[in-house]
N, C-alpha and C positions, 0 to 999 in steps of 0.2 A: 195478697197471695191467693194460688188458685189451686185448689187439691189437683195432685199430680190425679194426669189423667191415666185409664186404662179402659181402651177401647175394645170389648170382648164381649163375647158371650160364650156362654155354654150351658147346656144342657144340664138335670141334677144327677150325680155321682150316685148311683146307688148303694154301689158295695166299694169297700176300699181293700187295696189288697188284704189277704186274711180274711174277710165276713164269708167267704164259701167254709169257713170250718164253723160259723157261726150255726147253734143246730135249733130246732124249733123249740121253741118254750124257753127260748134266752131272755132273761130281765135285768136289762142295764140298769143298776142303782146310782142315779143322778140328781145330788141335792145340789141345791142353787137358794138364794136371797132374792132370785127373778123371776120366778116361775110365777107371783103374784102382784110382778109392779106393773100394771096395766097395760100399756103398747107393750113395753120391752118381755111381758110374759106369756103376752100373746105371738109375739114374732115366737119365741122359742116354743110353744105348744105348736103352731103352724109348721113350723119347721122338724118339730119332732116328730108332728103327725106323717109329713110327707118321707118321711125315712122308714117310718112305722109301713109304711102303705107300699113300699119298695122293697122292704123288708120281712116279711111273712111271718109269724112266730116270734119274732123279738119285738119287747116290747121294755118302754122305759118306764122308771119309777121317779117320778116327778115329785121329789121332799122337798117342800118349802122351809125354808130357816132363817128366822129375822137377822140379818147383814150383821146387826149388835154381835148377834150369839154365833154366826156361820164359822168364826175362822177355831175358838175354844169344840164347839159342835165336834165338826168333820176330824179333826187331828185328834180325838178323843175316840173318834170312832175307828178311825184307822187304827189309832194306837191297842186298841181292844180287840183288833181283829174282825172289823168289817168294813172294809174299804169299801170308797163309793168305784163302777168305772169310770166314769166322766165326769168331772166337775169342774168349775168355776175356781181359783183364787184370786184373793187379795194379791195385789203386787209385793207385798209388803211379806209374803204368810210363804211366797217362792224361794225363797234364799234360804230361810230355818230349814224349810221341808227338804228343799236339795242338799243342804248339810245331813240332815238325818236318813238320807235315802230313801225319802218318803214317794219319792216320784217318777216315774218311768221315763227313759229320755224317748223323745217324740222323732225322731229321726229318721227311723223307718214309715211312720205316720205323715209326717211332712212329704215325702218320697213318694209313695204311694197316691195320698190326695192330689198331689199334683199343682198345692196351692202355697209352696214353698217361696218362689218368685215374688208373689205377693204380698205376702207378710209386712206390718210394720218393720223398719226398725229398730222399734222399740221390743223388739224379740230378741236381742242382745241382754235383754236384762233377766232372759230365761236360759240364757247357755253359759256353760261352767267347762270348763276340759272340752271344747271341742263336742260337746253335746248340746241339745235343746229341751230342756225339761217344761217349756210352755210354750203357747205362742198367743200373743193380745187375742182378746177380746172383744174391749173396747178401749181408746185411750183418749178420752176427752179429756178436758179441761172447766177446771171451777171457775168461773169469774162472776162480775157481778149480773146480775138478774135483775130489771129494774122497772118500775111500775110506771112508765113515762106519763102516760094518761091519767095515772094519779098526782104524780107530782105537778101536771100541768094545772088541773082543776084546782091545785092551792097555790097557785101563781109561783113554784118551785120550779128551779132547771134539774139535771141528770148530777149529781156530785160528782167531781174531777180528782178533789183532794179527798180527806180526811177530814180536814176542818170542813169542807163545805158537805159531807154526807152527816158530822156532826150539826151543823144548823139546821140541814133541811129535817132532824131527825129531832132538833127543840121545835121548831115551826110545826112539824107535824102532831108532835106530845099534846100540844092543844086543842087538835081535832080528835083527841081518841085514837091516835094510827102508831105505828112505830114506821121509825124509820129505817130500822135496821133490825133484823133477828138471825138467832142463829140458835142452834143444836148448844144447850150447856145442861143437859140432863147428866149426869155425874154417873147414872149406871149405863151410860153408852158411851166410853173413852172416848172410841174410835171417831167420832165427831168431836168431842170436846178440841182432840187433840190435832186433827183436822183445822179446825178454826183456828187455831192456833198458832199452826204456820202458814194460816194465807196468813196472819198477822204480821209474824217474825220474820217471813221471808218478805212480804209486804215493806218492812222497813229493813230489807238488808243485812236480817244479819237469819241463825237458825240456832236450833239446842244445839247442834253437832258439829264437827268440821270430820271431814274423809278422813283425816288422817288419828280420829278419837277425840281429839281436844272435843271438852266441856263448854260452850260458851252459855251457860244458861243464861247467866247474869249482865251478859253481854250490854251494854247502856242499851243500843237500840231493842232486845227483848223488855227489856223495862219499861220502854215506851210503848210499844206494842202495847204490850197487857195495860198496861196501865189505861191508855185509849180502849180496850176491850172493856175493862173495870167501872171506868167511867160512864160507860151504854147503861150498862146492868144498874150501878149504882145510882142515875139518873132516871132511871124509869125510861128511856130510850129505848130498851131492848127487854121481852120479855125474860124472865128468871125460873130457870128450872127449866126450858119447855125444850123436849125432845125436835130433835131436826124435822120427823113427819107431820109434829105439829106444828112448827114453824111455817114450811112448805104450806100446809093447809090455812093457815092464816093471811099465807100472802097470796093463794088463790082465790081467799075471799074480800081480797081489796083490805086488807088490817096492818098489812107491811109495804114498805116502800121497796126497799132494796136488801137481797140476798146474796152475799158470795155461795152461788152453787154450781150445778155444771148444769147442761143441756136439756137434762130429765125430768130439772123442774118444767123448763119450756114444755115438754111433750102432756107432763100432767096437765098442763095445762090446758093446752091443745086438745086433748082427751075427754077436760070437765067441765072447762070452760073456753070451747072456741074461741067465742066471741069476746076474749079478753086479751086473744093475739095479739090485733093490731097494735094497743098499747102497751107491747111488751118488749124489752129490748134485753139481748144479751152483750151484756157493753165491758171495757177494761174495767178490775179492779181500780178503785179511788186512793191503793195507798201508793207511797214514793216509788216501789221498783215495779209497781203493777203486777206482780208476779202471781201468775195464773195455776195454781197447783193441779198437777195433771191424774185424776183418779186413776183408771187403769185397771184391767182386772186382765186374768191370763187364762185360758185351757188348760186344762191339765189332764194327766190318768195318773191314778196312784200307781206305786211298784206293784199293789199287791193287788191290784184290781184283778176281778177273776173272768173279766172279759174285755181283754185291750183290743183286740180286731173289730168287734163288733163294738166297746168306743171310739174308733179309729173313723168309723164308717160313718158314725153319727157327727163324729165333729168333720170330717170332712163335707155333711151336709151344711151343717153350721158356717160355715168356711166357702163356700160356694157362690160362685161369683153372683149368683140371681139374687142368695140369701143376704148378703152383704150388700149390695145395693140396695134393699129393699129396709138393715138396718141402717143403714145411712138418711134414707129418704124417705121412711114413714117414723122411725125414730128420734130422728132428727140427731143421731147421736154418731161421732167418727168411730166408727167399725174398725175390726183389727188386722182389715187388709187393704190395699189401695184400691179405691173406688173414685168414679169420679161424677158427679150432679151431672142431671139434663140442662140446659140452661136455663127451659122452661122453670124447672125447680128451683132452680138460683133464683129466679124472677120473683118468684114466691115467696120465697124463705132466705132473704136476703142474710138473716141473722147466722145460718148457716157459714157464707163465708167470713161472717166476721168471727166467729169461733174459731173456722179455721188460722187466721191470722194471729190472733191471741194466741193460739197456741202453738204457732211458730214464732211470734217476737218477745212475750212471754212467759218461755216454760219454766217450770220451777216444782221439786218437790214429787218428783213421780213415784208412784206406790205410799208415800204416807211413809215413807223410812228414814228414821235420823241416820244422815252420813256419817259413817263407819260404826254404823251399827246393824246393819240390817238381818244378821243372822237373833241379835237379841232384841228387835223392834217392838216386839210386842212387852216385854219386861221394861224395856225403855221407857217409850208410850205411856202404861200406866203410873209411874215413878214422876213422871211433870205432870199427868193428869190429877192425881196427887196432891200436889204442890199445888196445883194449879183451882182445885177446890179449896183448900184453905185462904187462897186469894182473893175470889171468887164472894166467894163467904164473909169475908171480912176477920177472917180471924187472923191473920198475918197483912202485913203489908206488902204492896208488888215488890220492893226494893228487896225485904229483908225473906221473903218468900221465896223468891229468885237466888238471892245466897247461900240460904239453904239446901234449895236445890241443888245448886251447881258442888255444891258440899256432898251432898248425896250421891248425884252421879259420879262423882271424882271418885269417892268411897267405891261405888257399886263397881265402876266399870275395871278400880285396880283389882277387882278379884277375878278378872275373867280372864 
C-alpha cells in the first residue's frame, strides 16, 4: 500500500483567523511530552520558532512533562484553574475531557486553517455531537523493531511466530543479549498496560468488548501473559526496566527485538546512524499481528485564555510544509495526508512498510479498553494492578486474571 498521495504546496499560514485580536506580549502556555524527544522536539521548536517569527510579541512556553506523568499533570492543572492554550493529548485522555467539557470544539479552527480536507480520518475519534474537539497529531503504529544485523551475526533469522522470537531469545540469553524487552516498570502503567494489549490483542482476544463485557480471563489473555510471564521469568526480558531504558539498550546492540513504533527507528537515526542499515521495522510475531496504533490529538482547552492565537500556532503545526517535513525527517505518519518523494521511499524503505502494517494491522488505537473509554485511565490501572501481582510472582496468570475479571465486573457495575 502507498500513502494516499497529496500533490500541493503552500506557503506558511501566518495568522489564523482571530490572531489580529492576538495583542503584543501574548504567551501561549504549551506543555507537551515532545518538546524534549530529540528530532520530534526539534521539529516542534522549529516550527514554533517560525510562528514566533511571523508573529511579533507572542511568544510560547515550551513545559516539558515526562509522557508517564503528562495526562495526571495537565487535567490537574486545568482542573485548578490554569489551562494550557495548546496542547498535545493522549487518544485515550479525549473522550474523559470531552465528557467533562474540558475542551473547545475546533470547528471554527479547522475552517479558518484551511487544513480540514486533510486531516486523518482518524479525527472521528475527536468528534462528539456534530463537533471536533481534536484533530491527530500523529497516528502511527507499534510493531516490531528488529535488530536484523544482530540476529544475523548469531546465525538467527527475524522471528515470525512467538515460538520462534522465544528461541531466538534462549539462543541469544547465552551471548549476554535479550531478545526481547519491554517497558514493565510498575510506576509507568501507561506502558505496562500498553504491552499488554500488543499481547492480548496479539492473540485475539482484549480486557474489554464495546459493548462492557469483562473478558479479562478470557483463555487467549491467559496465554498472552503467560508468554509475557515466561520472558520475565526466564531471564529473556529485563525486569523492572522502564520503556527509555529498554529503547536505550536496544540502541546499544543489548536487545534483539522491540514491539515499538517508528520513534524508536528516528532515535536511532539521530544516535546511531550507522546502525540503520540493520534495522528493520517488521510485523509483530504474535497470531493476529496486531499493530497497536499510538495516536496523539491537538487540542485547546475550553478555558484556554488564548484560543486564536492557539489556532494560529497549530494551524502552523498543520501546514502542509510542516507535515511533510514530520513525515520525512521523523520518519513518523503525521496527522494529515502527506505523501513521500520517491527519492525518499528509495531511502527509507521501512517507511512504506509501516504504512502497510498499519493498514492491514490496525488494532487498539489511543490505549482504550472498548467501552470504556470515558473511564480508561481508572481502567488501565485496575489490570496494571493485577497485572504486577503477576508479574511478581505473587499470584498465578490463571488465578490473577479471575480476579481480575472479578474486579472489573465489581468496578464497572457501579458506574
Amino acid at each position: 500500500m502507498r500513502l494516499k498521495s497529496i500533490l500541493t504546496s503552500c506557503a506558511f499560514v501566518a495568522l489564523a483567523a482571530g490572531m489580529a485580536h492576538a495583542q503584543d506580549g501574548t504567551s501561549l502556555s504549551v506543555p507537551s511530552w515532545m518538546w524534549e524527544e530529540g528530532q520530534v522536539g526539534e521539529w516542534f521548536k522549529a516550527n514554533t520558532a517560525t510562528f514566533e517569527a511571523a508573529n511579533p510579541g507572542v511568544t510560547v512556553q515550551q513545559t516539558q512533562i515526562p509522557a508517564g506523568d503528562f495526562e495526571k499533570t495537565v487535567t490537574t492543572q486545568i482542573a485548578g484553574g490554569a489551562a494550557p492554550d495548546l496542547m498535545p493529548a493522549f487518544t485515550s485522555m479525549l473522550a474523559p475531557m470531552i465528557e467533562a467539557n474540558a475542551l473547545a470544539p475546533l470547528d471554527d479552527c479547522i475552517a479558518a486553517g484551511g487544513f480540514g480536507d486533510r486531516l486523518l480520518p482518524s479525527v472521528s475519534y475527536a468528534q462528539i455531537d456534530g463537533h471536533t474537539y481534536g484533530v491527530p497529531l500523529t497516528m502511527s503504529p507499534w510493531s516490531m523493531v528488529v535488530n536484523k544485523a544482530l540476529l544475523e551475526e548469531n546465525g538467527l533469522a527475524v522471528p515470525t511466530t512467538v515460538d520462534e522470537l522465544y528461541a531466538v531469545s534462549q539462543a541469544l540469553k547465552e551471548k549476554g543479549i535479550y531478545g526481547y524487552a519491554f517497558g514493565n516498570d510498575m510506576s509507568a502503567p501507561i506502558h505496562v498496560y500498553i504491552n499488554s494489549m500488543q499481547w492480548v490483542l496479539g492473540f485475539g482476544s482484549d480486557w474489554s468488548k464495546d459493548d462492557g463485557t469483562i473478558t479479562a480471563n478470557d483463555p487467549r489473555n491467559i496465554e498472552a501473559i503467560t508468554w509475557i510471564k515466561r520472558f520475565l521469568d526466564e531471564g529473556l526480558s529485563p525486569v523492572g526496566l522502564g520503556v527509555v531504558q529498554a529503547r536505550e539498550l536496544f540502541v546499544d546492540g543489548k536487545v534483539a527485538v522491540m514491539f515499538e513504533g517508528p520513534w524508536l527507528m528516528t532515535q536511532i537515526q539521530g544516535s546511531k546512524p550507522e546502525m540503520m542499515a540493520g534495522v528493520d521495522f517488521d510485523v509483530v510475531p504474535t497470531p493476529t499481528h496486531a499493530a497497536i496504533t499510538g495516536g496523539a490529538f491537538y487540542t485547546i482547552p475550553a478555558a484556554a485564555q488564548h484560543p486564536d492565537a492557539a489556532c494560529g500556532l497549530l494551524t502552523q503545526y498543520l501546514s502542509v510544509d510542516a507535515q511533510q517535513h514530520w513525515l520525512e525527517d521523523l520518519k513518523q505518519i503525521p496527522g494529515t495526508v502527506v505523501h513521500p518523494s520517491e527519492a525518499f521511499l528509495a531511502d527509507n524503505a521501512w517507511i512504506g512498510k509501516m504504512a502497510e502494517i498499519a493498514a492491514e494491522y490496525p488494532g487498539g488505537i489511543g490505549y482504550a479498553p472498548p467501552g470504556y473509554r470515558v473511564q480508561a485511565a481508572e481502567f488501565r490501572q485496575i489490570v496494571v494492578d493485577a497485572l504486577s501481582q503477576i508479574y511478581s510472582g505473587q499470584t498465578s496468570v490463571e488465578d490473577g486474571l479471575n480476579a481480575l475479571q472479578a474486579k472489573l465486573e465489581s468496578w464497572s457495575a457501579t458506574l
